[in-house]
Structures are given as structure tokens and as C-alpha cells.
C-alpha positions in Angstrom: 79.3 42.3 83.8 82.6 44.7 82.5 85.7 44.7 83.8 89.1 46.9 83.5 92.1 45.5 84.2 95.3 47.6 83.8 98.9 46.6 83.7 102.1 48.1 83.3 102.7 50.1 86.6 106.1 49.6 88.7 109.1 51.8 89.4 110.9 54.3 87.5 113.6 56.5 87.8 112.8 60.4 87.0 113.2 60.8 83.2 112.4 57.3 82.2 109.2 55.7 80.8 106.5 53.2 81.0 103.6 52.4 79.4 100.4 51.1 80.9 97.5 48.9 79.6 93.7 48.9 80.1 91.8 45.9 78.6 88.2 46.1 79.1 85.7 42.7 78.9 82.9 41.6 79.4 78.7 42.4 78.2 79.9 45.5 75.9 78.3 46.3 73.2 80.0 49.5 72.8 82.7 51.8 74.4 82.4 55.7 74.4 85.2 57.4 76.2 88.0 56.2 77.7 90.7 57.7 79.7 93.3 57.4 82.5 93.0 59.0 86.2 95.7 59.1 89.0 95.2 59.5 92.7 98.7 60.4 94.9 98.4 59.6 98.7 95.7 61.9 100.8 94.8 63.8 97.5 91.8 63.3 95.1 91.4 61.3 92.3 92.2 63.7 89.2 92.4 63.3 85.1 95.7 62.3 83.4 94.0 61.8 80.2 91.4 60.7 78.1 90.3 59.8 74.6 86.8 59.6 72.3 86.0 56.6 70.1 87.2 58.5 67.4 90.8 58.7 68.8 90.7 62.3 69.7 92.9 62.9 72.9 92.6 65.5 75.7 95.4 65.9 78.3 96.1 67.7 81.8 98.0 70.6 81.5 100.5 68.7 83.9 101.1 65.8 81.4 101.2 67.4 77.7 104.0 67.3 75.8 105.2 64.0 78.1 102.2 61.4 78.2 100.3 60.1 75.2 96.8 58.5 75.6 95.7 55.5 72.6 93.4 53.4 71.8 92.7 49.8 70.1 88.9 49.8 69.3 89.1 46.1 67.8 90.8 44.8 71.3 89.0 46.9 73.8 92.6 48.5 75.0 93.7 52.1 76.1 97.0 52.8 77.0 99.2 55.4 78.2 103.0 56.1 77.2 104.2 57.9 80.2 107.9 59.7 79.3 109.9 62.1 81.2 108.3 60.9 84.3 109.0 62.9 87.4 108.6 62.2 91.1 105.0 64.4 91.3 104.0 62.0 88.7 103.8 59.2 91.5 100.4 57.6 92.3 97.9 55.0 91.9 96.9 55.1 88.0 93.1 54.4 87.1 91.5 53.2 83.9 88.0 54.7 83.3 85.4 54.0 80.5 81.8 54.6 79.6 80.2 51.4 78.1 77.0 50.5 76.8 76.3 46.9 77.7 74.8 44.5 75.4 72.3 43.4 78.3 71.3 47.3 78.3 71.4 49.3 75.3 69.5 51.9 76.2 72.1 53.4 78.9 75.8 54.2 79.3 77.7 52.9 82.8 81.2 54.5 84.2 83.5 51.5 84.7 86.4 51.9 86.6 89.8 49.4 87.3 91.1 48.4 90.2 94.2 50.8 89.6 97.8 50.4 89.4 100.9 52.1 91.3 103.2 54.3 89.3 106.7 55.3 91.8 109.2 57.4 90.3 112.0 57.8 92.4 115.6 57.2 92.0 
């Protein structure tokens, strides 16, 4: 079994910041990608952000220049500094990864958290 569990959601007033947490457990043997998705009421579930086990990043075109997407290989973690935050930038915020399980080397799974709500408002 893997889980994510993120962190670090609440509410902000436009301009300010937060920073959220992914920690992933479990049977992993190894984790590939990892990124960050966000899904705003009656709209679909889009990328913010993601990241290679080498540390290279990729970003939406919405987010650059205002969110930054890391990693801690050693601890499992992904986060995602979130500054200048503006009211479109409210939603539910999901951690994704691809693992590769100890109990089954031969394939990679999508894992997905249970999500965490980002308001900006003032």
C-alpha cells in the first residue's frame, strides 16, 4: 500500500503565500515523478506543477514566475511555495506521484492524495 498525504492548505489573502506538503509512505521502492494538480469548483482537475527524480521542474504557464515545485528524495516529500497568490488560484490542491512498489518492481502505479483546499480571498 502508498499513501500521499498533503498539508499546508488554508486561507490567504491575494498577494500572500503558503506552502504545501506531500509526504508519500508506504511499499515504495522507488518514486519517479511527482507533481502538484488543482481542481476549482465545476472545472477539471488540471497541472500546477511537477518535478523528475532529478529535480527538474516543469510549471503551467499560469503559475511561473509565482509557484516553485521541490523535492526531498531521502523523506519522500514534494512541496509547493505558492507566492503572489491570486483569487483564480483557489481550489482543491492534489499531490500526484508515480511509484514503483517494492511488492511489484516490475511496474509503475499513479498515486494520488486525498487533496487539500487553497482560498484566496480577502
Amino acid at each position: 500500500q502508498v499513501q500521499l498525504v498533503e498539508s499546508g492548505g488554508g486561507l490567504v489573502q491575494p498577494g500572500g503565500s503558503l506552502r504545501l506538503s506531500c509526504a508519500a509512505s508506504g511499499d515504495i521502492g522507488s518514486i519517479y515523478v511527482m507533481g502538484w494538480y488543482r481542481q476549482a469548483p465545476g472545472q477539471q482537475r488540471d497541472l500546477v506543477a511537477i518535478i523528475t527524480s532529478g529535480g527538474r521542474p516543469n510549471y503551467a504557464d499560469s503559475v511561473k514566475g509565482r509557484f516553485t515545485i521541490s523535492r526531498d528524495n531521502a523523506k519522500n516529500m514534494v512541496y509547493l511555495q505558492m507566492n503572489s497568490l491570486k483569487p483564480e488560484d483557489t481550489a482543491v490542491y492534489y499531490c500526484n506521484a508515480e511509484i514503483q512498489r517494492l511488492a511489484q518492481p516490475w511496474r509503475r502505479n499513479n498515486y494520488w492524495g486525498q487533496g487539500t483546499q487553497v482560498t484566496v480571498s480577502s
